[in-house]
KEVOMI-693096 format. One line per 4 residues: number of its first residue (from 1); their letters; for each residue x, y, z of N, C-alpha, C, O. Coordinates in nm, 4 decimals. Atoms other than C-alpha are relative to their C-alpha. Layout:
<sites>
NUM> a> X/Y/Z/X/Y/Z/X/Y/Z/X/Y/Z ~ ...
</sites>
This chain:
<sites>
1> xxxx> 0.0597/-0.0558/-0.1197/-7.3613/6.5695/-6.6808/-0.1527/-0.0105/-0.0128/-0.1987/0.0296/-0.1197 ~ 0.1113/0.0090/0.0110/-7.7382/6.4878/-6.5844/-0.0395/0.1676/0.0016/0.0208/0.2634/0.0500 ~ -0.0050/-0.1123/-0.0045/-7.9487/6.7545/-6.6807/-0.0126/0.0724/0.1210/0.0396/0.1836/0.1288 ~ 0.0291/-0.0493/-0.1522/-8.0541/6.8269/-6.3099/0.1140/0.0629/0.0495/0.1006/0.1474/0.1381
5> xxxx> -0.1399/-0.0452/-0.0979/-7.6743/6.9026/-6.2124/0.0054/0.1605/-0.1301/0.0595/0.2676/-0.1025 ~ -0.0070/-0.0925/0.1026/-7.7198/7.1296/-6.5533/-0.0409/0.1573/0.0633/0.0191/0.2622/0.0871 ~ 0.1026/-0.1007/-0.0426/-8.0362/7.3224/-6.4335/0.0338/0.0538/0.1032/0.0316/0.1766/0.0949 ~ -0.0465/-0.0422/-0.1151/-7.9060/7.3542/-6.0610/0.1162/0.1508/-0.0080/0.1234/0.2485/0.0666
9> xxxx> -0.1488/-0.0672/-0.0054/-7.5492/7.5285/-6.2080/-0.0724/0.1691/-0.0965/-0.0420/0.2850/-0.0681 ~ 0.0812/-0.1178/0.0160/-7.7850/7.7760/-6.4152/-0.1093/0.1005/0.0401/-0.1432/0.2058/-0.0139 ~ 0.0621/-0.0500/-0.0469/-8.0165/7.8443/-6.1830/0.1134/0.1062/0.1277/0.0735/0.2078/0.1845 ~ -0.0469/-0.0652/-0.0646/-7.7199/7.9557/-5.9745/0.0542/0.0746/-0.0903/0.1636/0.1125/-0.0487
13> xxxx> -0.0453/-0.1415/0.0712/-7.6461/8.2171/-6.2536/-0.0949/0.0912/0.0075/-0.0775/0.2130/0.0091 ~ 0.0926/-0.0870/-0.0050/-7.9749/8.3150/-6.2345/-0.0236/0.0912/0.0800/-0.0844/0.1929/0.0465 ~ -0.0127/-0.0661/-0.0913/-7.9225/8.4415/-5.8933/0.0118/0.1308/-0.0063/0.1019/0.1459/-0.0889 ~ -0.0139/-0.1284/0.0210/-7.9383/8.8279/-5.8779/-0.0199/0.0643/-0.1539/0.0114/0.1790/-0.1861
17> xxxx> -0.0226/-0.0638/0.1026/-7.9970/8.8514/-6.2240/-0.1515/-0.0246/-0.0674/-0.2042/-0.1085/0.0057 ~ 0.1314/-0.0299/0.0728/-8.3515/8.8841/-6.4462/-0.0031/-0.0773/-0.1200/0.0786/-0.0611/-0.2105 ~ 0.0278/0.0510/0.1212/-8.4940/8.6548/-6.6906/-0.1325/0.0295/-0.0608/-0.1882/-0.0799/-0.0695 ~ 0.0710/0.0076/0.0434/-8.7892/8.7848/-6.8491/-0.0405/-0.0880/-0.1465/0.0197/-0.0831/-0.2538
21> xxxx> 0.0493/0.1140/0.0649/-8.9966/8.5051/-7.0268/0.0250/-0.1253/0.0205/0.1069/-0.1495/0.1091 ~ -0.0601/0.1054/-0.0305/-8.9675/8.1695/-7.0433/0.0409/-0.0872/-0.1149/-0.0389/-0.0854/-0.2086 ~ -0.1188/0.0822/0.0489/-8.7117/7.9312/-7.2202/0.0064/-0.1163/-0.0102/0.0819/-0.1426/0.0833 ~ -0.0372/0.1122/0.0006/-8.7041/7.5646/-7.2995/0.1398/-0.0523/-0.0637/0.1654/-0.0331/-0.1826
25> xxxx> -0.1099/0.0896/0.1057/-8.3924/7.3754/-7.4074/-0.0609/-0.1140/0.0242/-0.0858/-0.1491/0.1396 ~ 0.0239/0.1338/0.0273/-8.5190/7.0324/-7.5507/0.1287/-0.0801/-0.0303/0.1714/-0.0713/-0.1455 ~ -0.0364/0.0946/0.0647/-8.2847/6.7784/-7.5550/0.0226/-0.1171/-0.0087/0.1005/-0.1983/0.0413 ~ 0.0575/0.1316/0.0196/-8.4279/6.5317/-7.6805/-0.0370/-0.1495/0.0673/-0.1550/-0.1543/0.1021
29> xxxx> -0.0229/0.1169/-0.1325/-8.3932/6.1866/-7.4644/-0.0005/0.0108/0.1071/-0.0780/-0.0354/0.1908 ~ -0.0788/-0.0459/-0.1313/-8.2018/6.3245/-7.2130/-0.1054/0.0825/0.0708/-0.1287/0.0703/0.1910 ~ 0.1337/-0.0872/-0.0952/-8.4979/6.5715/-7.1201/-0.0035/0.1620/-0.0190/0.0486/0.2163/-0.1164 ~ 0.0017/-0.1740/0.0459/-8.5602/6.9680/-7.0965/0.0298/0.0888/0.1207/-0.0246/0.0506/0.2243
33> xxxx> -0.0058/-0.1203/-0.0652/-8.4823/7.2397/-6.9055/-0.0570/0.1231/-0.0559/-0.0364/0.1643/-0.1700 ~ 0.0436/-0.0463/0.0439/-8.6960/7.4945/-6.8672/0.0458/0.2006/0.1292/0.0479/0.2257/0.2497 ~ 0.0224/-0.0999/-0.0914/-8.6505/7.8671/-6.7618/-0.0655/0.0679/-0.0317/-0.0898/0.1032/-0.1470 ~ 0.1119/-0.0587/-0.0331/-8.8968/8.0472/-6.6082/-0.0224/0.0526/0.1521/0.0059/-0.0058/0.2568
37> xxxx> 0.0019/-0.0839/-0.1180/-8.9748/8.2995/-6.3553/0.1130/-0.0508/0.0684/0.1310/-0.1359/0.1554 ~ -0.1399/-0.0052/-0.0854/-8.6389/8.3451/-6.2782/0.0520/-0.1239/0.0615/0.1551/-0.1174/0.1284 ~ -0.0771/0.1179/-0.0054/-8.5897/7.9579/-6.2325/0.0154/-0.0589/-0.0833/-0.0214/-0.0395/-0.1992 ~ -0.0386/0.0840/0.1888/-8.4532/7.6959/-6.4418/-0.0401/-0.1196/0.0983/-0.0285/-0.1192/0.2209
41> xxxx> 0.1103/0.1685/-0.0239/-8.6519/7.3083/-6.3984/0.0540/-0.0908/-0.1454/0.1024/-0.0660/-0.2558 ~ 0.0182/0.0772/0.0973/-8.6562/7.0309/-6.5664/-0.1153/-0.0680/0.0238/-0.1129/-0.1911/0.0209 ~ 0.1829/0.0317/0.0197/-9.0628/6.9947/-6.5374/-0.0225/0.0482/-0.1328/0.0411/0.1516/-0.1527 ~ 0.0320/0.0153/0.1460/-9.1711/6.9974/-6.8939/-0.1415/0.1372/-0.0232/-0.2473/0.0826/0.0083
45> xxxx> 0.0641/-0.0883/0.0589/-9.3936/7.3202/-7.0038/-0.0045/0.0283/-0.1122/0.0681/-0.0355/-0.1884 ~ 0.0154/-0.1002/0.1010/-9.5127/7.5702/-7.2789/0.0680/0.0651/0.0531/0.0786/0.0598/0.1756 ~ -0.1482/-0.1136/0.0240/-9.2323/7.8265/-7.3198/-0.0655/0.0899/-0.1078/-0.1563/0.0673/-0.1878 ~ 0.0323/-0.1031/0.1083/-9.2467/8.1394/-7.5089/0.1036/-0.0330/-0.1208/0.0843/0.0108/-0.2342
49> xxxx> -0.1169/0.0199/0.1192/-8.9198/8.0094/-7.7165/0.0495/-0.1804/0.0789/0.0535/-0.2380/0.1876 ~ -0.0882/0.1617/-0.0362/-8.7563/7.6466/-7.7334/0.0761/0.0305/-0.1240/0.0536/0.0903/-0.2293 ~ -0.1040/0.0579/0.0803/-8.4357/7.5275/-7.8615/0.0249/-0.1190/0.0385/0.0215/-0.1640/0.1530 ~ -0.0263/0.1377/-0.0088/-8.3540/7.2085/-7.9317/0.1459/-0.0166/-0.1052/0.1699/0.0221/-0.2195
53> xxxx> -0.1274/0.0045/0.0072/-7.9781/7.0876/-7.9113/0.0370/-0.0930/0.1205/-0.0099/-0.0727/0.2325 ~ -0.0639/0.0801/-0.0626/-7.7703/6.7869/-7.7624/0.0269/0.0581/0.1398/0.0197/0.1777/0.1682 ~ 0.0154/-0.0158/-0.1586/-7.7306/6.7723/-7.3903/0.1738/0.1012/-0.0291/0.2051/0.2090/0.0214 ~ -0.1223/-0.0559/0.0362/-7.3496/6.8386/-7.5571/-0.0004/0.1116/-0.0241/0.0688/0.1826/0.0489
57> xxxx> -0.0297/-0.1564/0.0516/-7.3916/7.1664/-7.7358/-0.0377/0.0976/0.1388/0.0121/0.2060/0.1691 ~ 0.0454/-0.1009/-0.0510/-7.6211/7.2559/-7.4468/0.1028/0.0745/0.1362/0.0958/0.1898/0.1785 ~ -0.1481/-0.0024/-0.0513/-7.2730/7.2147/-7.2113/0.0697/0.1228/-0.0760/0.0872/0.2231/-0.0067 ~ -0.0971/-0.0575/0.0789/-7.0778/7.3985/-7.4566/-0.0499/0.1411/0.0090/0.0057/0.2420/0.0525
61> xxxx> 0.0994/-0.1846/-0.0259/-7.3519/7.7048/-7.4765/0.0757/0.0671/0.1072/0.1586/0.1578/0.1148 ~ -0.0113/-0.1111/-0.1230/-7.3510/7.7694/-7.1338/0.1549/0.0387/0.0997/0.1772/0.1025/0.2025 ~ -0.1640/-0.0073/-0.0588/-6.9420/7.7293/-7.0822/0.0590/0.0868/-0.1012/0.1795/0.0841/-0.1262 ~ -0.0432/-0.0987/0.1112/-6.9214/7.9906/-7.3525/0.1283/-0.1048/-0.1329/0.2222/-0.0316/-0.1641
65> xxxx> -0.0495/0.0766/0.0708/-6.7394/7.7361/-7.5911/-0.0388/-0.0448/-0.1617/0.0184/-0.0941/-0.2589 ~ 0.0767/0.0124/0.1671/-7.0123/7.7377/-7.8760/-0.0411/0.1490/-0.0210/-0.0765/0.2025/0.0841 ~ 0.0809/-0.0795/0.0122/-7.1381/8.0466/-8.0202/-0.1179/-0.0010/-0.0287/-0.1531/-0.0762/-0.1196 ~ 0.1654/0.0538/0.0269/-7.5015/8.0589/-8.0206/-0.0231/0.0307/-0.1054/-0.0923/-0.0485/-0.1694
69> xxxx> 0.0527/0.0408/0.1798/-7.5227/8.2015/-8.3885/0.0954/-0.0840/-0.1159/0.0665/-0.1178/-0.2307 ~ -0.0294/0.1163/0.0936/-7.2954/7.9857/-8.5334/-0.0267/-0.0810/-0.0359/-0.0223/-0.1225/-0.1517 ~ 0.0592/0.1016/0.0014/-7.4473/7.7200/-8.4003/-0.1089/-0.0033/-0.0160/-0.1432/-0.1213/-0.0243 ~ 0.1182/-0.0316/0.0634/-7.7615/7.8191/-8.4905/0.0162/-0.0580/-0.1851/-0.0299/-0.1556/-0.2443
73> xxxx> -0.0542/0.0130/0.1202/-7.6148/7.8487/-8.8338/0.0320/-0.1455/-0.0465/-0.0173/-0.1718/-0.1562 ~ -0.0530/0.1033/0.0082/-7.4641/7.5074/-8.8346/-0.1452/-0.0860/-0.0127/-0.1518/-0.2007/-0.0570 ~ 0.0699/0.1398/-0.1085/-7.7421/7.3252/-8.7122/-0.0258/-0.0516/0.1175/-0.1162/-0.1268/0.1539 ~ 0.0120/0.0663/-0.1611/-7.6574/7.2736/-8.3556/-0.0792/0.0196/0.0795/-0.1013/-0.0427/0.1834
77> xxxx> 0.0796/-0.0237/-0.1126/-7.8963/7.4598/-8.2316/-0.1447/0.0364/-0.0937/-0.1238/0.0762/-0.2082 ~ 0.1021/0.0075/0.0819/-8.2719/7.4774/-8.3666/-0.0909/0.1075/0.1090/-0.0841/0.1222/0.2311 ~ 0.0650/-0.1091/-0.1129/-8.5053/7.7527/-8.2397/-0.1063/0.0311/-0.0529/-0.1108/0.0633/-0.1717 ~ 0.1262/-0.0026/0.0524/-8.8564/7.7824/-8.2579/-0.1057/0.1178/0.1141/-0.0547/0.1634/0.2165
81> xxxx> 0.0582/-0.1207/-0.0803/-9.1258/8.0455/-8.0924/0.0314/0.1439/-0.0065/0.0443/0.1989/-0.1159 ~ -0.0218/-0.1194/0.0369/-9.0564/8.3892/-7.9968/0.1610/0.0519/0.0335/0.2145/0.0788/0.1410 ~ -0.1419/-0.0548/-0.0137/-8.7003/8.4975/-8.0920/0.0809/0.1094/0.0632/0.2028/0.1239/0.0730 ~ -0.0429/-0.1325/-0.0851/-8.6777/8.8124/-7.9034/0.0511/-0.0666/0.1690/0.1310/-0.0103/0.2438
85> xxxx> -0.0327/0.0811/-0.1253/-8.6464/8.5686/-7.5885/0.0741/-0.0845/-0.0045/0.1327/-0.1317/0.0929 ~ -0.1795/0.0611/-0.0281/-8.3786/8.3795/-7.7086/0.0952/0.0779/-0.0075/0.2121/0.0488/0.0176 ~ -0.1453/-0.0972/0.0390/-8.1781/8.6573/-7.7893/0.0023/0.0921/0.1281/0.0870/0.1805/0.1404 ~ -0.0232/-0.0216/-0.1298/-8.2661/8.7420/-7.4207/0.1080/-0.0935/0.0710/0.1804/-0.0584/0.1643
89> xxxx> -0.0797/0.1225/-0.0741/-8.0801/8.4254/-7.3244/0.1780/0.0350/-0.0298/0.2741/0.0351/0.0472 ~ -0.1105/-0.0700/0.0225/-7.8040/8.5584/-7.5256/0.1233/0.1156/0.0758/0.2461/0.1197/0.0835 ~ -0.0450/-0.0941/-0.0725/-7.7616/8.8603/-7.3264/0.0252/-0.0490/0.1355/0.1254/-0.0073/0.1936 ~ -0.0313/0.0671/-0.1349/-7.7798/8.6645/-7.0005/0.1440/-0.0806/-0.0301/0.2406/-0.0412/0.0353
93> xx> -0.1486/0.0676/0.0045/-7.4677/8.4146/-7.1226/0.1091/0.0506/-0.0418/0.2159/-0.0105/-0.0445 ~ -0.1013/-0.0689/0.0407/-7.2820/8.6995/-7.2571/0.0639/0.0880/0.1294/0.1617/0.1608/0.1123
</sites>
């Protein structure tokens, strides 16, 4: 799935619901998605937190199919910046 059909399907989660900070997923080739003020893009910014992870895992994340600290753990997912805002992201996909 391009990421654009990605960003579109999470921005419609975002709907009614609060994201304080902002969020990159890098991945890699394929490109980034970024959320911020309550939208999600794939225009390329500074983020308060990035993860970087296959367009695959990033599928799997948001279909609840990976756990985010496993995959953390593993490898799958790499996370850099301020961690209190990914573990916001957490609470949003839970």
């Amino acid at each position: 799935m391009p990421l654009q059909k990605i960003a579109e399907s999470i921005q419609a989660g975002l709907d009614g619901r609060g994201f304080d900070g902002s969020l990159k997923f890098d991945c890699g080739e394929d490109g980034v998605i970024v959320l911020a003020d309550n939208t999600a893009s794939t225009q390329d910014r500074d983020t308060d937190c990035e993860l970087r992870l296959s367009t695959e895992n990033l599928q799997k994340l948001l279909a609840g199919k990976l756990n985010p600290m496993t995959a953390v753990m593993m490898g799958k997912i790499k996370i850099s910046g301020d961690m209190p805002t990914a573990l916001k992201l957490a609470k949003l996909l839970g």
